[in-house]
C-alpha positions in Angstrom: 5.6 78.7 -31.6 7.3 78.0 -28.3 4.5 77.7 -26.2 0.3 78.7 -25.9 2.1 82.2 -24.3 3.5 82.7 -28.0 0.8 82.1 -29.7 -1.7 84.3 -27.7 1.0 86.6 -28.2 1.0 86.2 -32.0 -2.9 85.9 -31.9 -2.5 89.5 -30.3 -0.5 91.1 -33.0 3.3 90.7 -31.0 6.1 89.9 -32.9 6.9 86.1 -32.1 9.3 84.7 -29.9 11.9 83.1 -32.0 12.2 78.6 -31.5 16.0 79.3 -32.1 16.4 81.4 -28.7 14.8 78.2 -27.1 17.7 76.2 -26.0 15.8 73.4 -24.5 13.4 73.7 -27.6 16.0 72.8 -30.5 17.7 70.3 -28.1 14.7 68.2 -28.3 14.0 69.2 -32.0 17.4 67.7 -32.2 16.5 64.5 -30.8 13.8 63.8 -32.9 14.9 64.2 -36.2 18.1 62.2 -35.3 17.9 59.4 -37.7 19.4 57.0 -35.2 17.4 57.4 -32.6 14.2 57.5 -35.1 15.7 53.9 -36.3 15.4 52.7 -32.9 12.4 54.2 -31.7 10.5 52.4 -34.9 12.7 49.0 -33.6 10.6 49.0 -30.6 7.2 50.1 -32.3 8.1 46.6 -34.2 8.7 44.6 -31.4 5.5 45.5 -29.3 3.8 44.9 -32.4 5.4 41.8 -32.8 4.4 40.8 -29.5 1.2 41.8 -29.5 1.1 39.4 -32.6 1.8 36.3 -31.1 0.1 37.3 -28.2 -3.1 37.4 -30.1 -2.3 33.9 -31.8 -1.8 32.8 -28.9 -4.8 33.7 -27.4 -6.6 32.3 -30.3 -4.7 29.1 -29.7 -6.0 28.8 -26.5 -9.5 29.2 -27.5 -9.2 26.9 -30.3 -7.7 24.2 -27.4 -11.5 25.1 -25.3 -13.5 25.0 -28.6 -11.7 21.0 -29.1 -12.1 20.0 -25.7 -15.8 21.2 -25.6 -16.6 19.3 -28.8 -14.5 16.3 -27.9 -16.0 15.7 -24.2 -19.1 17.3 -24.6 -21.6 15.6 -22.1 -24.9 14.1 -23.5 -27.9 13.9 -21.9 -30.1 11.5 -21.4 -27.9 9.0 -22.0 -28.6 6.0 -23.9 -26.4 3.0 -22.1 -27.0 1.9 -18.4 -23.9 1.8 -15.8 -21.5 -1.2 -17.2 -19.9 -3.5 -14.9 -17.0 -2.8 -13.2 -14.1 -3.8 -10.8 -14.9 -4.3 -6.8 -11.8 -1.8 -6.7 -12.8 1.0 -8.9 -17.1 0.7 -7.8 -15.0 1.7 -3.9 -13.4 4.6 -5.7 -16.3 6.1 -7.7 -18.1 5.4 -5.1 -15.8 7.7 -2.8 -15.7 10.6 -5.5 -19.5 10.7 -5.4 -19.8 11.0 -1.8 -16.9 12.5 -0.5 -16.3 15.4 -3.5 -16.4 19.0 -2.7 -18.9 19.2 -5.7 -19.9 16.5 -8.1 -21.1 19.2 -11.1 -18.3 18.9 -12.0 -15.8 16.5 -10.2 -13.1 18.8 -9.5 -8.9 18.6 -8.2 -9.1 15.1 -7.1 -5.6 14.9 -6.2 -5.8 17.7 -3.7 -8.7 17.2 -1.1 -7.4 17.1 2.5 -8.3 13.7 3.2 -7.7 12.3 -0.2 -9.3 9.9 -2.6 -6.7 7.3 -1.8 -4.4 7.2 1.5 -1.4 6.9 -1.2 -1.5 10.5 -3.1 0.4 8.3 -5.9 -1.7 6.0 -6.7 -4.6 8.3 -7.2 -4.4 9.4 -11.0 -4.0 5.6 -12.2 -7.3 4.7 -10.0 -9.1 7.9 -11.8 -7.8 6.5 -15.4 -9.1 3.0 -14.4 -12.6 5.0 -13.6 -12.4 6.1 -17.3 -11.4 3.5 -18.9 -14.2 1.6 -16.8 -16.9 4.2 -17.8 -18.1 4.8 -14.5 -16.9 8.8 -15.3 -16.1 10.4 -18.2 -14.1 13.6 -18.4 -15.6 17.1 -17.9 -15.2 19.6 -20.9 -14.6 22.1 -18.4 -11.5 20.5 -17.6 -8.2 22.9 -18.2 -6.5 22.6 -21.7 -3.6 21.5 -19.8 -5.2 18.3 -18.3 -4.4 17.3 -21.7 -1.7 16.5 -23.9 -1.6 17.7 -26.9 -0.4 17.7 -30.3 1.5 20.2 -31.0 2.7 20.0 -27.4 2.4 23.8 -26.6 1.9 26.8 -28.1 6.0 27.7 -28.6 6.2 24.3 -30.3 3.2 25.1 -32.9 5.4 28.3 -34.0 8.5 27.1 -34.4 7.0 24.0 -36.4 5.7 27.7 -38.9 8.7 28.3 -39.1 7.8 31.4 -37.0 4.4 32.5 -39.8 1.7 33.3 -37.7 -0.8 32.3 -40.1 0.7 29.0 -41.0 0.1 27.8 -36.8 -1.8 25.0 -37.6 -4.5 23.6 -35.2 -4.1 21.9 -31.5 -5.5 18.4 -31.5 -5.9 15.7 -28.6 -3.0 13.4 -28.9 -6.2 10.9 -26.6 -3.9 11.4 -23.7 -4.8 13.1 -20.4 -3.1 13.9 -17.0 -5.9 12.7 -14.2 -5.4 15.1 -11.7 -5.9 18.4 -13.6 -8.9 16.6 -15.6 -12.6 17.2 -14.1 -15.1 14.7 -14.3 -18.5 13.5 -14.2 -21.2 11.1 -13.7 -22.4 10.2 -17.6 -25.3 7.4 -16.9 -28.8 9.0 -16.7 -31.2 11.3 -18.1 -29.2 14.3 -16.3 -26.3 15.2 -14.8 -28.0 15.3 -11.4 -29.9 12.1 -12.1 -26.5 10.7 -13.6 -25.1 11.0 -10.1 -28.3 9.5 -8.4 -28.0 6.8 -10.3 -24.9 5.8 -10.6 -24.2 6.2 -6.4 -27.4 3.9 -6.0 -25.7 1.4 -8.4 -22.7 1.2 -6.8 -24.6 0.2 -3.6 -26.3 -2.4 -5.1 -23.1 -3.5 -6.5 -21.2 -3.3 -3.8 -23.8 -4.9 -1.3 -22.1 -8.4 0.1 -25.2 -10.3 0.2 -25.4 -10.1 -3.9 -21.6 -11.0 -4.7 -20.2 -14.4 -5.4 -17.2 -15.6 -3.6 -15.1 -13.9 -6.1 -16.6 -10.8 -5.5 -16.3 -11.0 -2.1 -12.7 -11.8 -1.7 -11.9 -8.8 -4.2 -13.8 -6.5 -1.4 -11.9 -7.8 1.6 -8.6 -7.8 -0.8 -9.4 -3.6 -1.7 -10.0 -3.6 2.8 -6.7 -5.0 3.3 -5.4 -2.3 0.6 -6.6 0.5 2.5 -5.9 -0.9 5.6 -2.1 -1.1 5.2 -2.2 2.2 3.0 -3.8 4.3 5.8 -0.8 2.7 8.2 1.8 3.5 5.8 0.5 7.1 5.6 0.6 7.3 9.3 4.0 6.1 9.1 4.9 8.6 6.7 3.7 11.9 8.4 4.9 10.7 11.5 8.4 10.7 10.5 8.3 14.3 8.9 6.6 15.2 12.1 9.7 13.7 14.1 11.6 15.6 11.2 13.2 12.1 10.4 13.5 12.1 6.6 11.3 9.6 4.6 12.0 5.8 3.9 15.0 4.9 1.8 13.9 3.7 -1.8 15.6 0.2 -0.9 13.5 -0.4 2.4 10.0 0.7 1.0 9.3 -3.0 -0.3 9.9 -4.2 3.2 8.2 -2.1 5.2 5.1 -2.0 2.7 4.9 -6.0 2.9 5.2 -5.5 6.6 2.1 -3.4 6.4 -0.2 -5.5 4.3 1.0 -8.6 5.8 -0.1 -7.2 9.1 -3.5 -5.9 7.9 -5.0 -9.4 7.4 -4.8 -10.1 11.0 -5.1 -6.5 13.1 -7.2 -3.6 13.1 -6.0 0.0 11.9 -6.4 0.8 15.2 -3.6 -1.3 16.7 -1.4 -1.1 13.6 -1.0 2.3 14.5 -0.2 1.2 17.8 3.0 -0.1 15.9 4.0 2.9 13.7 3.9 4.9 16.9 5.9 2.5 18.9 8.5 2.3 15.7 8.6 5.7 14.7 9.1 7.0 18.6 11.8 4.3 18.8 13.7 5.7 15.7 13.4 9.7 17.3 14.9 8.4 20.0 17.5 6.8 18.0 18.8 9.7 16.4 18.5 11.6 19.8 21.2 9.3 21.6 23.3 9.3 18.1 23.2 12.8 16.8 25.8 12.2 14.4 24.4 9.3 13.0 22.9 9.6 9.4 19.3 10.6 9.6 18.7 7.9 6.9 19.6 5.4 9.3 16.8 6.7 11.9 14.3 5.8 9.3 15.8 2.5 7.9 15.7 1.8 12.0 12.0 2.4 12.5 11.5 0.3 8.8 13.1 -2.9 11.3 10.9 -2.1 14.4 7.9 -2.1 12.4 8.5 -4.8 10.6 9.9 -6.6 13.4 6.7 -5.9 15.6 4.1 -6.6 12.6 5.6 -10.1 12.5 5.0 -10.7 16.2 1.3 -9.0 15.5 0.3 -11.4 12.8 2.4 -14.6 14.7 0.9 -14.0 18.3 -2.6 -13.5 17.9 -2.2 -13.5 22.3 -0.3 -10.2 22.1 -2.6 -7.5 23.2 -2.1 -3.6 21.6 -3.8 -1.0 22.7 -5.6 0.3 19.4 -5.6 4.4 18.8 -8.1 6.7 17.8 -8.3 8.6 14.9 -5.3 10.2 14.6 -5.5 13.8 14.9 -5.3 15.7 11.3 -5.1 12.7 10.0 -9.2 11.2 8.6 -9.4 8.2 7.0 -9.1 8.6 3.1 -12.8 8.8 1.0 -11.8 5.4 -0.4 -11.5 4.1 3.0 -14.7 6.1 4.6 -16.9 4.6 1.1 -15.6 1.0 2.2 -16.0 0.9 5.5 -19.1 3.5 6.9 -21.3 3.2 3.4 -20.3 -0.7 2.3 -19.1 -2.7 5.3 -20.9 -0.4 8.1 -18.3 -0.8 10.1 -15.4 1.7 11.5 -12.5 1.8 9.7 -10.2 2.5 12.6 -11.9 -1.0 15.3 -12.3 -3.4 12.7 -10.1 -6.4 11.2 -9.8 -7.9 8.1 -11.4 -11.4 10.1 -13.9 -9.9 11.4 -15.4 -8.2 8.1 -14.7 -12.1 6.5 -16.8 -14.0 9.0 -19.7 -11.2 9.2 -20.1 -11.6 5.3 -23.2 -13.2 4.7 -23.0 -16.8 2.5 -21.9 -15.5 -0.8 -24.2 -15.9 -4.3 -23.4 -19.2 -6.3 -23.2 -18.5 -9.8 -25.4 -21.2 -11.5 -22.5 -21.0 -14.2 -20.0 -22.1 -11.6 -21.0 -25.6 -12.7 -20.2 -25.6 -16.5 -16.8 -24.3 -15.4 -15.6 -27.8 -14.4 -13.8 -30.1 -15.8 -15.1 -32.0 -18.4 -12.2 -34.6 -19.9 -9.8 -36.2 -17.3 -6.5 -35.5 -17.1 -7.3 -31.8 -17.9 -4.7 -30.5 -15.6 -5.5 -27.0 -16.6 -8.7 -26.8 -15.9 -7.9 -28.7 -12.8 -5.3 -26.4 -11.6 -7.9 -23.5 -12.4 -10.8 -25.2 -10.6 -9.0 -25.8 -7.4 -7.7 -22.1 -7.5 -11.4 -20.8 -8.2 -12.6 -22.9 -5.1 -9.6 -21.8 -2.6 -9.2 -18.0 -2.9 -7.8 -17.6 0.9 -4.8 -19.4 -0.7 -3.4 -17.2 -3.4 -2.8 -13.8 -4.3 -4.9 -12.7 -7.3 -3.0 -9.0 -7.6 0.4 -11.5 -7.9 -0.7 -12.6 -11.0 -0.7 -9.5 -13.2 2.6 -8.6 -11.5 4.2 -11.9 -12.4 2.9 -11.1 -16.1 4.5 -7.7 -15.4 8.3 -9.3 -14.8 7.9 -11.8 -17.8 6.8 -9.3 -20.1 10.4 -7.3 -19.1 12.2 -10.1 -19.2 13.4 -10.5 -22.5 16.5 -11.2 -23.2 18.3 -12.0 -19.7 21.1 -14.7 -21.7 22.5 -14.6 -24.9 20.3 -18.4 -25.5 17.3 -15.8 -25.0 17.7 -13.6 -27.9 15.1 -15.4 -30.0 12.9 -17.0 -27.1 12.5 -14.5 -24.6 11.3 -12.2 -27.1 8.2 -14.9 -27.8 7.9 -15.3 -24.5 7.8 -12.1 -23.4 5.2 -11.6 -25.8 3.2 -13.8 -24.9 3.0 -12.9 -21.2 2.5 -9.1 -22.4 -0.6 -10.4 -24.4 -1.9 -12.0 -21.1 -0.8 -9.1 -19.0 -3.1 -6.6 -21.9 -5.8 -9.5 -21.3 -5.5 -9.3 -17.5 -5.9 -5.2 -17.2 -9.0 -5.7 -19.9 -10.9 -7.8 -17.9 -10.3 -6.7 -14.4 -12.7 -4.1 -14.2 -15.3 -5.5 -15.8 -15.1 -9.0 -14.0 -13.0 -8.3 -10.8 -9.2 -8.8 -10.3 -9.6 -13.1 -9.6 -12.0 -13.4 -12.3 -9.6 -11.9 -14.3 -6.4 -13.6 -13.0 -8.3 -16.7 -13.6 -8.5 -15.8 -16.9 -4.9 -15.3 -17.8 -4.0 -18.4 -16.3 -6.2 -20.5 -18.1 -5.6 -18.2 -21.6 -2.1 -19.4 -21.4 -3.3 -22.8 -23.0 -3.8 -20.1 -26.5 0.1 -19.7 -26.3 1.2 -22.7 -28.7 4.1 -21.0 -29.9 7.4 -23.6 -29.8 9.9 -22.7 -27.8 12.7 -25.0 -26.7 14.8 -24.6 -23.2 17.4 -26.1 -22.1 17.0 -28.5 -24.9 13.5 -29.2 -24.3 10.7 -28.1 -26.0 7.1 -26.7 -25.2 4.8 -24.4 -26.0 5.3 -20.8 -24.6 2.0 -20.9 -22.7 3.4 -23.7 -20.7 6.3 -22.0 -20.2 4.9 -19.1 -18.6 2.4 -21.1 -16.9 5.1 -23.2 -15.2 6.5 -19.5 -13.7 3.1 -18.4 -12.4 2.3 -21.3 -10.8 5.4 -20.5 -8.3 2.8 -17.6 -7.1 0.7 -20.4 -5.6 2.8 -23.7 -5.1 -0.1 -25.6 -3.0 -2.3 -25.5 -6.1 -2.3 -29.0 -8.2 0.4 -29.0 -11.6 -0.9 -28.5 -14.5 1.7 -29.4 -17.9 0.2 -27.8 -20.9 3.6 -28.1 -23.0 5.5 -31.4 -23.6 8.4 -32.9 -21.7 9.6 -32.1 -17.9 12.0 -29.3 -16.8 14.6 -29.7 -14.4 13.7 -26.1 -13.3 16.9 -24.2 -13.8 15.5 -21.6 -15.8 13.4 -20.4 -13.0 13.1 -16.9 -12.2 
């Protein structure tokens, strides 16, 4: 029949209409019985069948990726261990996430508050992985499947490793890798996850109270000050030139004007150091408004040399008088800084120096095993050189330590005469360097410097340089003690150098 008309008509006892005299009728009949187009009508049933295939597997990988990150990270309450010992630096930053986080069941986008965790965005996900590796937080199994790297890598990768069978897609697993800024986190220390957090913010108090540290402790907490101190200037400096539309700091100047910055944050407020980004950055607009053809590069490279120019004066001439600035407008300190400052120090973060938070620290706690530390033999040079270093910390640099290790551990094979000794001696200093980032949290950057310093004596390994020999320890002792050239020698190895070798 034609249509429902025919077939009433039919029902009726009319003759019927014929399909034939339907033009439109056998044209379509025509269409569907043609074998090509039934070939590639079925093509595409295929296809969307296909896809809806791997669409499913691929939903089922994704709930296989939950299912492994909820069994892997599952939190467990009540916990068993207390709240281990960590790093002045990373007791500031959990410290910060507890108090400053949108929500702390679960710690969530770290990386994104508007004030953020740390006034350098950059450096925030290695501070979160120190946090973990510390065990002041563990990661959330809420946290997205891609805060984690995985093994197969994606979901693509798993079915082209099949070979392109569905059903021979093996299983995602944690490769024990993690991208901090996409994890969530929280508190794992207490009977709950509420308590957790109670706990572990009342800890860090205690911890981080002045009046309970030792001398080492204390000079870690003004070194993480100074830190944020010089980080808050150089993020003013940064938004102020893309608010001047200058573009930022060439990759070559960054080292200058970031020494500039921390050199000047052991003598002046943040206050007044703003004072001098203001007066540098202004100087460099007006720059590239007398020389519009100038590179804009040059602007910034231009406001690098004010800066630095007037942070030299700053720290020099104690006499000069800057008038110190608010809190800059859009602009709040960062949590880290806020923790340190309002809920350590009680002090503002904006009026006070780094001298005035050292002479208002209260005598610091002598550690009765400060005694056995000393040396026991004469002519233990070592021990010596470690002792006096222990007892002066405003004359050295613990953070230049580990980055010392850093260089020596590159620094393989700079000559052809270091093809066999560079490699032990890079070795060496890579083993320290491993030591160094072990003990750190637990003990505090100086404790831990200490450390590596005095672990080189474990280095016995001959090397000879220049024709002399000594043991690789010594050898790498005799670079780091360049870091801090008024401390006493100390000769571990045998023989004198003439020093050419120095790097």
């Amino acid at each position: 029949m034609t249509s429902r008309a025919a077939l009433q008509q039919v029902s009726d006892g009319h003759d019927p209409a014929c399909a034939d005299c339907n033009e439109s009728l056998t044209a379509a009949v025509r269409v569907i019985v043609d074998p090509a187009r039934k070939a590639k009508r079925e093509a595409a049933r295929a296809r969307v069948e296909e896809r809806n295939a791997v669409d499913s597997a691929h939903t089922r990988w994704k709930q296989l990726q939950r299912d492994v990150t909820a069994e892997e990270y599952a939190a467990v309450f009540p916990s068993d261990g207390e709240v281990p010992a960590a790093g002045v630096r990373e007791m500031v930053g959990a410290l910060a996430l507890l108090r400053y986080a949108p929500s702390t069941s679960p710690i969530t986008a770290a990386g994104s508050w508007p004030d953020p965790l740390h006034p350098d965005r950059g450096k925030i996900g290695s501070l979160l992985g120190t946090l973990i590796r510390a065990d002041l937080l563990r990661i959330h199994a809420s946290s997205p499947a891609t805060a984690f790297v995985w093994q197969p890598a994606t979901f693509e990768e798993a079915l082209r490793e099949a070979e392109g069978d569905l059903d021979a897609i093996g299983a995602p697993r944690l490769s024990g890798s993690f991208y901090p800024l996409a994890a969530h986190y929280y508190a794992p220390h207490g009977t709950s996850a509420g308590k957790a957090v109670e706990e572990l913010d009342a800890h860090l108090i205690a911890a981080l109270a002045p009046a309970g540290m030792n001398e080492g402790r204390q000079e870690d907490l003004l070194t993480v000050a100074r830190e944020l101190i010089a980080e808050e200037a150089l993020r003013y400096f940064t938004n102020r030139l893309d608010d001047l539309n200058l573009p930022a700091v060439p990759a070559n100047h960054a080292a200058r004007l970031t020494e500039a910055a921390y050199g000047v944050a052991e003598h002046r407020p943040l206050g007044e150091i703003y004072n001098l980004v203001w007066r540098a950055t202004r100087a460099a607009a007006e720059a590239a408004q007398k020389n519009p053809r100038a590179p804009r590069a040059h602007m910034s490279t231009y406001a690098v040399n004010r800066f630095e120019t007037d942070a030299q004066r700053a720290t020099a001439d104690a006499d000069w008088e800057l008038k110190p600035f608010n809190a800059i407008t859009g602009q709040g300190p960062a949590a880290m800084t806020r923790a340190l400052f309002y809920n350590v120090l009680a002090g503002d973060p904006i009026e006070t120096s780094l001298p005035q938070l050292r002479e208002a620290l209260p005598e610091p706690v002598v550690d009765p095993r400060a005694a056995d530390s000393a040396p026991t033999g004469e002519g233990d040079e070592l021990a010596a050189m470690v002792a006096w270093l222990n007892s002066r910390p405003d004359e050295w640099d613990p953070y230049l330590v580990a980055a010392g290790l850093g260089i020596l551990a590159e620094r393989s094979e700079d000559s052809p005469r270091w093809h066999y000794e560079g490699k032990i001696l890079a070795r060496g200093a890579a083993q320290l360097l491993r030591l160094h980032e072990r003990l750190a949290p637990a003990v505090g950057v100086r404790e831990a410097a200490l450390a590596a310093l005095a672990a080189t004596a474990m280095l016995v390994h001959p090397v000879t340089i220049d024709g002399t020999e000594l043991s690789s320890g010594s050898w790498i002792l005799d670079r780091l003690r360049t870091l801090f050239p008024s401390a006493p020698a100390a000769r571990t190895g045998e023989g004198e150098r003439d020093g050419s070798d120095d790097t």
